[in-house]
C-alpha positions as a printed Julia matrix, in Angstrom:
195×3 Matrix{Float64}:
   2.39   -8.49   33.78
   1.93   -8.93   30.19
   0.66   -5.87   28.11
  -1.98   -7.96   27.34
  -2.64   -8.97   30.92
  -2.41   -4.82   31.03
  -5.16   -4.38   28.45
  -7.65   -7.0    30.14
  -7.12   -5.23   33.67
  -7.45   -1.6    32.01
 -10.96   -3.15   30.84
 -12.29   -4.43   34.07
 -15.91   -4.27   34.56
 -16.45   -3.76   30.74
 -17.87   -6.4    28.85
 -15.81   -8.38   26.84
 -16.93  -10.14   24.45
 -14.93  -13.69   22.72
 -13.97  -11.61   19.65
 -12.83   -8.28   21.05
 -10.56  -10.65   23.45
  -9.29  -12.22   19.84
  -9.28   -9.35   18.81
  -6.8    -8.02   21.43
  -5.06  -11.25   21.04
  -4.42  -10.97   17.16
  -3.44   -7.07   17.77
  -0.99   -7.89   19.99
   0.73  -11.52   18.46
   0.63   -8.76   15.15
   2.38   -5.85   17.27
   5.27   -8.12   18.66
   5.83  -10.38   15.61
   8.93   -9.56   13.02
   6.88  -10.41   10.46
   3.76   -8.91    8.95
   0.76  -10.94    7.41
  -1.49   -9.32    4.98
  -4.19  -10.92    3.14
  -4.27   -7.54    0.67
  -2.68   -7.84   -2.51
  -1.97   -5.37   -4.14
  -0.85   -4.98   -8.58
   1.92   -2.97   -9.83
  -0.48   -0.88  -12.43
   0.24   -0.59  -15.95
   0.55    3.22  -16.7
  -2.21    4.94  -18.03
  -3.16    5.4   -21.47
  -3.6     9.27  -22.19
  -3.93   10.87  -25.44
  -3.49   14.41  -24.14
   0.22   15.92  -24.76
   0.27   17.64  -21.76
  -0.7    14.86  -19.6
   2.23   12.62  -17.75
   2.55   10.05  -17.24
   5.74    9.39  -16.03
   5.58    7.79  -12.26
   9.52    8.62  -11.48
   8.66   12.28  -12.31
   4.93   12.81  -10.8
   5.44   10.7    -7.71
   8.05   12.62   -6.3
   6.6    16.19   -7.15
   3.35   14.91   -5.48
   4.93   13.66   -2.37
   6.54   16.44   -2.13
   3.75   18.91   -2.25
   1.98   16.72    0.23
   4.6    16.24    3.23
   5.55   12.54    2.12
   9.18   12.94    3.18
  10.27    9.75    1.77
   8.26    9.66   -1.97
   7.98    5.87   -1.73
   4.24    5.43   -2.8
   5.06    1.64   -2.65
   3.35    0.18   -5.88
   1.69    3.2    -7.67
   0.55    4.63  -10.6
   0.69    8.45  -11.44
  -0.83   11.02  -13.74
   0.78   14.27  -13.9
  -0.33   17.54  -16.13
   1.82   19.75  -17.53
   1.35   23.59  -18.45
   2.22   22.89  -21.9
   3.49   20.25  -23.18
   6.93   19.14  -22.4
   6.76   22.45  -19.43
   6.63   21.75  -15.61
   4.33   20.11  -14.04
   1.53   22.65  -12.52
  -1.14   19.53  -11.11
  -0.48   15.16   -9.96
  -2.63   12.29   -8.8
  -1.16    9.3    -7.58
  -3.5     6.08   -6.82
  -1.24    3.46   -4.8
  -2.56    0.39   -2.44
  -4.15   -0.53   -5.67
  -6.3    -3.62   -5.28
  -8.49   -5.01   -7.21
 -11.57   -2.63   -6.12
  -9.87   -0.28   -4.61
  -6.9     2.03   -4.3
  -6.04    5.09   -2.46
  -5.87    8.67   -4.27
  -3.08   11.38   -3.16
  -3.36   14.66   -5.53
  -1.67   18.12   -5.35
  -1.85   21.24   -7.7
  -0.25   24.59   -7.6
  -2.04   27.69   -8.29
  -5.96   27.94   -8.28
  -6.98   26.9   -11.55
  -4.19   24.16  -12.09
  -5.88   21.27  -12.11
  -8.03   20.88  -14.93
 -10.69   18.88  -16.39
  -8.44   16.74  -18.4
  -6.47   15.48  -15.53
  -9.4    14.22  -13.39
 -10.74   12.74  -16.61
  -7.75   11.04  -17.12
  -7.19   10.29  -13.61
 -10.71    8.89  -13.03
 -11.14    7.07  -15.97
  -7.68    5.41  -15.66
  -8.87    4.46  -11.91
 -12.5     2.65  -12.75
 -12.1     2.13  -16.63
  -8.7     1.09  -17.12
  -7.49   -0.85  -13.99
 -11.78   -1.61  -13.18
 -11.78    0.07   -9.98
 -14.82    0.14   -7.8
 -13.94    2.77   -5.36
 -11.63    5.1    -5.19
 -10.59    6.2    -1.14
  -8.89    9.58   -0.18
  -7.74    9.71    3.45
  -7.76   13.54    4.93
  -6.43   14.51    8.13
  -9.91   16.33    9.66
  -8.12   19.61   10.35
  -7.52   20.44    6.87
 -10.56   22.01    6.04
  -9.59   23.43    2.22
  -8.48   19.3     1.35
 -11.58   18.4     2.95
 -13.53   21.17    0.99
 -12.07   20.19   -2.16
 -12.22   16.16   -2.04
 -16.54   16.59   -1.78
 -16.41   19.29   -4.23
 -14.49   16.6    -6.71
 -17.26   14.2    -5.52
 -15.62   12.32   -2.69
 -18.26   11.51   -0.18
 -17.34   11.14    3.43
 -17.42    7.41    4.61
 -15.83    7.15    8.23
 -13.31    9.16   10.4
 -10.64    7.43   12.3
 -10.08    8.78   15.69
  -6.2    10.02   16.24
  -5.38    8.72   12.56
  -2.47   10.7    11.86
  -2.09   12.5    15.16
  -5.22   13.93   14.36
  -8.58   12.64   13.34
  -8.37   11.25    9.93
 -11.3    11.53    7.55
 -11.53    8.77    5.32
 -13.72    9.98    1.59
 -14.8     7.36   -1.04
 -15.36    8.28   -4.73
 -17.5     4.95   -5.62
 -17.72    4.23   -9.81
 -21.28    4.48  -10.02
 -21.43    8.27   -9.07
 -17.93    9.77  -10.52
 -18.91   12.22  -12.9
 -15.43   12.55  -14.21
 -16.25    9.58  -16.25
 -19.5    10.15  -17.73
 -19.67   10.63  -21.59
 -17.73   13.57  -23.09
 -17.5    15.34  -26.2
 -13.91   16.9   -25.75
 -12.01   17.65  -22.94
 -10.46   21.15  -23.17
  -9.81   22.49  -20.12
């Protein structure tokens, strides 16, 4: 028997409807094929234009201290742009956000500070006005496993509303938040950004 054949007697006496069974089809030609078919493109970002000195922006050096502040093991953000800040300028690097899956309305937003007042205004004005100014961004998605209550806590303080949750995600329930243009206040008007 088939695993397919498996998944259609696992279902019996549900209803099953002509798309789930293409569905189920498509998920499984997709699981035993060599090759993978996307129809997402993606753009290799140009790097953001910054006019603070204490902002980076870098990739080579704020990808890996990102991933490596946020259990990415391997660093390889795939296409990606990065914006790093500095605690002076030319020092180490106290705060990163990386956008990568960039599309052309969307991309997905990894960020990691160290110490409680790292990350400051000018990064997430940067950061947000590099993601819906700059590359035109209409949303801006964070994905958070559901057990991490302080990354939760912070994303909707930032602004990120919760959108859907994806059941065993990550080994866990996954959270997925969405920062849309129209409501970012990180890229409203500003006189100066000091802080």
């Amino acid at each position: 028997m088939t695993p397919l054949h498996q998944i259609l007697a696992r279902n019996a006496g549900s209803v099953l409807t002509p798309e789930l069974i293409v569905g189920i089809v498509h998920g499984y030609e997709t699981a035993i094929s060599d090759t993978v078919y996307s129809t997402l493109v993606t753009h290799e970002p140009v790097p953001p234009a910054v006019d603070d000195p204490r902002l980076e922006i870098d990739r080579h050096v704020v990808g890996p201290w990102v991933a490596q502040r946020v259990g990415l093991l391997s660093g390889d953000w795939g296409s990606f742009a990065a914006l790093g800040l500095r605690e002076s300028p030319g020092g180490p690097l106290v705060a990163g956000c990386i956008l990568n899956n960039i599309t052309d309305t969307n991309a997905n937003a990894h960020v990691a500070f160290e110490g409680r007042y790292a990350l400051k205004r000018c990064l997430l004005y940067g950061f947000f006005d590099y993601a819906f100014n700059q590359l035109g961004l209409e949303r801006v998605t964070a994905l958070v496993d559901a057990d991490n209550a302080d990354a939760l806590r912070f994303d909707q303080h930032l602004g990120f509303a919760p959108e859907f949750v994806i059941p065993k995600g990550n080994g866990v329930d996954v959270v997925m938040l969405v920062m849309w243009k129209d409501t970012c206040r990180w890229i409203k008007p500003r006189e100066q950004c000091n802080g």
